[in-house]
TIBA-63570 format. One record per residue (C-alpha): residue in one letter; y, z, x. Coordinates in nm, 3 decimals, always signed. Each point is the difference from the previous one (the first is absolute). Last residue first. Layout:
TIBA-63570
code;v;w;u
a;Y;Z;X .
...
//
This chain:
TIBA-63570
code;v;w;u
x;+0.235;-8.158;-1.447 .
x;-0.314;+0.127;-0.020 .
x;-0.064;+0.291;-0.307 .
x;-0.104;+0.321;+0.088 .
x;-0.217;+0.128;-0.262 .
x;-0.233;+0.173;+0.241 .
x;+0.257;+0.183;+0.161 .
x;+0.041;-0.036;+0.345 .
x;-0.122;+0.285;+0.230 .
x;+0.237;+0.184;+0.175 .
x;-0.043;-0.044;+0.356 .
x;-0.281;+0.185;+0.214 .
x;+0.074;+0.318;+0.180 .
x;+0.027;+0.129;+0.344 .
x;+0.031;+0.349;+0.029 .
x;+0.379;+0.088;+0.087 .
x;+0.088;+0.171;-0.347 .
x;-0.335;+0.174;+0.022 .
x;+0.085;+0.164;+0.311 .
x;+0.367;+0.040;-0.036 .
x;-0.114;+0.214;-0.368 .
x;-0.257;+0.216;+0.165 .
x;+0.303;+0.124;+0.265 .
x;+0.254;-0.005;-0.302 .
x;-0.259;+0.244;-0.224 .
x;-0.041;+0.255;+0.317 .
x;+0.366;-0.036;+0.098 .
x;+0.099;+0.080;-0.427 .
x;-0.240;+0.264;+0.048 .
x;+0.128;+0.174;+0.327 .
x;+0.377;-0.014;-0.174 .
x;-0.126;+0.168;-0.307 .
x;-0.127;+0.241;+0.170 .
x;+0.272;+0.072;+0.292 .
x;+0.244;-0.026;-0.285 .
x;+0.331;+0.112;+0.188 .
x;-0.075;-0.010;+0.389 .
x;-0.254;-0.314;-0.129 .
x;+0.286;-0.214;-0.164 .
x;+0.084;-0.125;+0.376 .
x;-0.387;-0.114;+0.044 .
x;-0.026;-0.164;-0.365 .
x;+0.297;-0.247;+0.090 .
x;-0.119;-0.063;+0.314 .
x;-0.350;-0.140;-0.082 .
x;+0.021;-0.211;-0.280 .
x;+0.394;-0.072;-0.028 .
x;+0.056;-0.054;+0.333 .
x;-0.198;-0.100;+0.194 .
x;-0.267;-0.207;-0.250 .
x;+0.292;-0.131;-0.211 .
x;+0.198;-0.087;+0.296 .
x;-0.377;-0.159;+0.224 .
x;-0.042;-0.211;-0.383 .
x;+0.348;-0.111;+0.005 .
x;-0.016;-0.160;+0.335 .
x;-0.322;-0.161;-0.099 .
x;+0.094;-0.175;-0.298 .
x;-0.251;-0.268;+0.043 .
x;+0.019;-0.001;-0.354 .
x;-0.369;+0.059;-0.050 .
x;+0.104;+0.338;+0.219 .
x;+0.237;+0.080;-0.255 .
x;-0.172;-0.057;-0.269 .
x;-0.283;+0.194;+0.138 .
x;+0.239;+0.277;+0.108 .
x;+0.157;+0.026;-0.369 .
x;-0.352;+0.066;-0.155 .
x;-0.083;+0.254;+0.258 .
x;+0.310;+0.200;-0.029 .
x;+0.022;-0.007;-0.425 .
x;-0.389;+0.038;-0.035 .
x;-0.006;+0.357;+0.216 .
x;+0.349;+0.085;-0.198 .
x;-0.178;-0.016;-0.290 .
x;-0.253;+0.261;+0.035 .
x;+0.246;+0.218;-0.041 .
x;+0.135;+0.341;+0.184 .
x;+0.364;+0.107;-0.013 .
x;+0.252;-0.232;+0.126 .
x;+0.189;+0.021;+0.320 .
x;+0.364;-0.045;-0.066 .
x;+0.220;-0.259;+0.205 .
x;-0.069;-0.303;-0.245 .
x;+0.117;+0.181;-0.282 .
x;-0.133;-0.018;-0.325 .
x;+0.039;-0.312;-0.260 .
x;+0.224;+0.101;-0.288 .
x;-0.128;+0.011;-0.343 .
x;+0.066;-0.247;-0.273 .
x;+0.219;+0.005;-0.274 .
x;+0.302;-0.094;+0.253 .
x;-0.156;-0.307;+0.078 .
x;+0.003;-0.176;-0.316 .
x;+0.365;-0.203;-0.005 .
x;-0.039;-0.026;+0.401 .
x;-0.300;-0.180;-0.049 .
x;+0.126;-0.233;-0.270 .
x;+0.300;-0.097;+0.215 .
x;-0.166;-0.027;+0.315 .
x;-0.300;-0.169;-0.093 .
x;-0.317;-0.071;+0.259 .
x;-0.091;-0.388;+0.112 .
x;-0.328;-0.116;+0.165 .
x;-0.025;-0.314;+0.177 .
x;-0.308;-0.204;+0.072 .
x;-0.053;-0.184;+0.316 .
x;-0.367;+0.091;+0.055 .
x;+0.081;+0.227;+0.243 .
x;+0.227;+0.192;-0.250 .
x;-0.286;+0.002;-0.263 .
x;-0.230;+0.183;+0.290 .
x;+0.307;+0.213;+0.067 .
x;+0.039;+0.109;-0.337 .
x;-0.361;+0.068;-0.048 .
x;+0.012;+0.255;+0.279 .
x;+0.271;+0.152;-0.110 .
x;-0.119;+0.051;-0.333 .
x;-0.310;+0.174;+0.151 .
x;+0.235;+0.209;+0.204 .
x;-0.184;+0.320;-0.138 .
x;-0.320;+0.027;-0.163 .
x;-0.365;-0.152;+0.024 .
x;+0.114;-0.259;+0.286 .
x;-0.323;-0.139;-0.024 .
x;+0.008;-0.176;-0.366 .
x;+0.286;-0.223;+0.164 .
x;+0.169;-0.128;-0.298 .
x;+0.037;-0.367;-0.119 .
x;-0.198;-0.268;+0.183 .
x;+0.376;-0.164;+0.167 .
x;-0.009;-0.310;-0.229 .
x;-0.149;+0.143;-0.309 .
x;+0.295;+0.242;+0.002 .
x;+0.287;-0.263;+0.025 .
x;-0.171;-0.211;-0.280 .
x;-0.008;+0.337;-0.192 .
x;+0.378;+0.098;+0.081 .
x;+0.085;+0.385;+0.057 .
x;+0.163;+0.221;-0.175 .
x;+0.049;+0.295;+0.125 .
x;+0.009;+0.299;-0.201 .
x;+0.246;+0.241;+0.200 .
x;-0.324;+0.278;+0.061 .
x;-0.094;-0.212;+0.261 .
x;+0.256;-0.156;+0.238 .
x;+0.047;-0.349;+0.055 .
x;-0.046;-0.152;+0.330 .
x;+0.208;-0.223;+0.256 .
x;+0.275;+0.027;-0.176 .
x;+0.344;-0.268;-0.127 .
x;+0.266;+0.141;-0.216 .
x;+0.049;-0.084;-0.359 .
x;+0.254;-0.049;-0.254 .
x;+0.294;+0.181;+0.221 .
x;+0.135;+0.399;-0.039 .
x;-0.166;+0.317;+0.109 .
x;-0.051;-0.147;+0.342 .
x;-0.269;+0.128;+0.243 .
x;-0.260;-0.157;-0.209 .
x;-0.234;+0.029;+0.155 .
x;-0.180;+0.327;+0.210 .
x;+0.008;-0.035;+0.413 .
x;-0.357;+0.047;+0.082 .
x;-0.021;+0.149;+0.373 .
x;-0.276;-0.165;+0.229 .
x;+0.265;-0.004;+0.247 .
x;+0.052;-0.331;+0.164 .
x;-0.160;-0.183;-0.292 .
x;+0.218;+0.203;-0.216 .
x;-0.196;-0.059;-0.374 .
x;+0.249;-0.098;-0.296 .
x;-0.038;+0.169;-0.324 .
x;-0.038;-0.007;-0.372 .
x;+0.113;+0.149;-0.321 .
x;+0.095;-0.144;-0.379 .
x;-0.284;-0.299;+0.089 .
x;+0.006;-0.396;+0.015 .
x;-0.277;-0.187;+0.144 .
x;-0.107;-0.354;+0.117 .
x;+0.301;-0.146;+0.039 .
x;-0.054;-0.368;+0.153 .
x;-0.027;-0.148;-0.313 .
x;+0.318;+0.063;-0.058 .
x;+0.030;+0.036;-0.429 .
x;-0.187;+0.268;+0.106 .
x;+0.311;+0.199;+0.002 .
x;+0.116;-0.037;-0.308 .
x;-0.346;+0.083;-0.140 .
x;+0.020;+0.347;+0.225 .
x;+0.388;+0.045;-0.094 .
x;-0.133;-0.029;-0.398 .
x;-0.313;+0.231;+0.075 .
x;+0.203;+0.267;+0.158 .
x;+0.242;+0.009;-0.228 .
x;-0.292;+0.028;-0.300 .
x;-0.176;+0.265;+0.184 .
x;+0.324;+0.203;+0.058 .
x;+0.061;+0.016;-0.380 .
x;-0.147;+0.314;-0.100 .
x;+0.154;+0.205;+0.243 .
x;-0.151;+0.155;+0.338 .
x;-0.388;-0.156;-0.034 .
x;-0.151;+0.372;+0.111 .
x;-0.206;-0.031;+0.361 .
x;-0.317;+0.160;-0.014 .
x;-0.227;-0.211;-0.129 .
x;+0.120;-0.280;+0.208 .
x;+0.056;-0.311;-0.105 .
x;+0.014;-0.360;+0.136 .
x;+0.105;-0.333;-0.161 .
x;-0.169;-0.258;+0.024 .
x;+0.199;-0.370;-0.118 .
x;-0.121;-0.312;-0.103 .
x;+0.111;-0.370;+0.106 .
x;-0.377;-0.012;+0.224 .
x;-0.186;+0.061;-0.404 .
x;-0.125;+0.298;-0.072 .
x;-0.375;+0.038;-0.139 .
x;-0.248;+0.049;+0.247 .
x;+0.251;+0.102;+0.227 .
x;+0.035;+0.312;-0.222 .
x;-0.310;+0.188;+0.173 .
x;+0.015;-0.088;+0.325 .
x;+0.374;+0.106;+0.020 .
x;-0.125;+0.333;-0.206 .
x;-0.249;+0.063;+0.281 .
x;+0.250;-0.091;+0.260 .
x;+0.201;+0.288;-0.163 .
x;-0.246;+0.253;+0.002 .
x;-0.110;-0.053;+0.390 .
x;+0.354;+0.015;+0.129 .
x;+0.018;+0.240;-0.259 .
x;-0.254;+0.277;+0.139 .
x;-0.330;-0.181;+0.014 .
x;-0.166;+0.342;-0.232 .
x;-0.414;-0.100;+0.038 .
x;-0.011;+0.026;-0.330 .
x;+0.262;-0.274;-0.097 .
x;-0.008;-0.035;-0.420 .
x;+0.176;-0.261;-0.155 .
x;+0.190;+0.052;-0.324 .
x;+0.192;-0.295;-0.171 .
x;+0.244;-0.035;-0.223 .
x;+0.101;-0.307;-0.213 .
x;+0.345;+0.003;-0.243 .
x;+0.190;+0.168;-0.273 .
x;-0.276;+0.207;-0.130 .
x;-0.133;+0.148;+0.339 .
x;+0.341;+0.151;+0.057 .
x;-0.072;+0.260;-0.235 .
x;-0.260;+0.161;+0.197 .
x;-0.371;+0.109;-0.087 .
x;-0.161;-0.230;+0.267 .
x;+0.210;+0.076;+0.241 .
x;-0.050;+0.373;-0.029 .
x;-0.376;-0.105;-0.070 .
x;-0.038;-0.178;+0.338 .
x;+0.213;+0.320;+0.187 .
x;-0.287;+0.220;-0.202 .
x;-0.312;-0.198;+0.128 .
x;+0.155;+0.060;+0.403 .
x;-0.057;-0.240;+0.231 .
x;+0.182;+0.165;+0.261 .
x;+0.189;-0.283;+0.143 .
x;+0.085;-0.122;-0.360 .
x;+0.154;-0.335;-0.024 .
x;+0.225;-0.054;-0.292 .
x;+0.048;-0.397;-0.075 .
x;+0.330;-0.099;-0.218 .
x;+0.058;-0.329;-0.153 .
x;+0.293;-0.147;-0.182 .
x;+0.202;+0.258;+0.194 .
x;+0.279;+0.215;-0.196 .
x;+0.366;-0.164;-0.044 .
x;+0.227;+0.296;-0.178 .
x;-0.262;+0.185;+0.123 .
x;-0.118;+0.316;-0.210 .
x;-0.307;-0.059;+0.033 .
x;+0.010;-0.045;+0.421 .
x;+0.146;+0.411;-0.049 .
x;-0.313;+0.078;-0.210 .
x;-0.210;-0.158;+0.257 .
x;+0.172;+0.209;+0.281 .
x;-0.047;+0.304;-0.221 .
x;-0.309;+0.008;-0.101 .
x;-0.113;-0.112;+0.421 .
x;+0.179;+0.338;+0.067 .
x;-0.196;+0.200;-0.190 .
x;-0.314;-0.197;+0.075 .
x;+0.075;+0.093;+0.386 .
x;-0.308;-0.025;+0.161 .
x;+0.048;-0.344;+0.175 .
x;+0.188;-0.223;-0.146 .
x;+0.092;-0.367;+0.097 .
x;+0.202;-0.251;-0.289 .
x;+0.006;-0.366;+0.029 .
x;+0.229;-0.199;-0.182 .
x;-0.055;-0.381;-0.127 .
x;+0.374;-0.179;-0.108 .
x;-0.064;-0.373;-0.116 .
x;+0.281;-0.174;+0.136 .
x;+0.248;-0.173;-0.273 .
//
């Protein structure tokens, strides 16, 4: 059996980082070894851990990030930090501090389709959520788009779903891209494993059996109220895109969703509207700056 190694980001929220661990207690299957990292660096999130219950049943870690990486940044921290002692067979498994485990069994099912799975070597991930990126659109089509089947192939696996991903697979690719800061960062990685000839698998059945106790996405026509996030979101998915050679998609998702969209939502929100073209405007620039490749991971193991 796999060694499973979690990975938890927080980020001012000790409320919510209380009751994440508490719900990774009460895990029918919990992680052999969990690893908090702190972008705030905060002494009280170190004695929250410090003081919890799960640190009697097995290892937990707190690492402080001052300089707040956002979890791209967070979770190739933790990567670096439980290479040193998982072995290529084991499994990392990604949480958010914000994202509630939906039942107290979901972690084991995941973790038994994840070790099926790897019984392919070439499957390098299995989450409860993913997607597939339109390379003629720049529009991520969410996985599975079944409720019923084992698994369905992705092209990424969605945070906030606790992927799992494969160390060997992980070591291969140089884990997360500490640039990205927020938003798309999975994607990112999944398309880096994908090029590398990995597979990565999402589940129907176990996704559709959770799905309901978790909040609907919003709608794509709506323009959202201010966020620093949606700055991250545009420019990380136009430097995938453009590394894709995706330039078709890139000119749509410039057109029309970064420019147009904003100017027909400014006779109802001219604010709003005049931000969001202000943010998308800084956000095509940066996205189309030249940029160097994601740097291999210093553990990465040849061949």
């Amino acid at each position: 059996m796999s060694a499973v190694l979690g990975a938890v980001c927080t980020y001012r929220r000790p409320g919510e980082l209380r009751a994440t661990l508490d719900a990774i207690d009460a895990q029918t299957r919990r992680p052999d070894r969990l690893v908090v990292i702190d972008n705030d660096a905060d002494p009280v999130i170190a004695e929250l851990v410090a003081a919890h219950p799960i640190g009697r049943s097995l290892p937990v870690e707190t690492i402080g990030a001052r300089d707040n990486p956002g979890p791209a940044g967070a979770f190739a921290l933790a990567f670096d930090q439980l290479c040193a002692v998982a072995d290529d067979d084991d499994i990392m498994v990604i949480f958010d501090d914000d994202d509630p485990l939906p039942s107290t069994t979901v972690l084991a099912d995941l973790i038994g389709i994840a070790e099926a799975s790897f019984g392919n070597p070439a499957v390098g991930g299995v989450g409860l959520r993913g997607g597939a990126l339109n390379h003629r659109t720049g529009i991520v089509n969410r996985r599975p788009s079944t409720t019923q089947g084992e698994t369905e192939g992705a092209d990424h696996l969605h945070g906030g779903w606790f992927p799992c991903y494969r160390f060997s697979a992980l070591r291969m690719v140089g884990q997360f891209d500490p640039s990205f800061f927020w938003g798309f960062e999975e994607l990112d990685l999944g398309r880096r494993l994908i090029a590398m000839g990995y597979e990565l698998r999402v589940t129907p059945e176990l996704y559709s059996s959770v799905a309901p106790n978790r909040p609907s996405a919003q709608s794509p026509f709506s323009l959202p109220d201010r966020s620093w996030r949606h700055f991250y979101r545009h420019r990380n998915l136009l430097r995938i895109l453009r590394r894709d050679d995706a330039w078709g998609a890139v000119a749509l998702t410039i057109s029309l969703r970064l420019v147009a969209k904003p100017l027909l939502c400014a006779f109802v929100r001219p604010r709003l509207a005049g931000w969001h073209l202000r943010t998308n405007l800084r956000a095509i620039v940066d996205g189309l700056r030249p940029t160097t490749p994601a740097p291999k991971n210093r553990h990465h193991l040849p061949g």
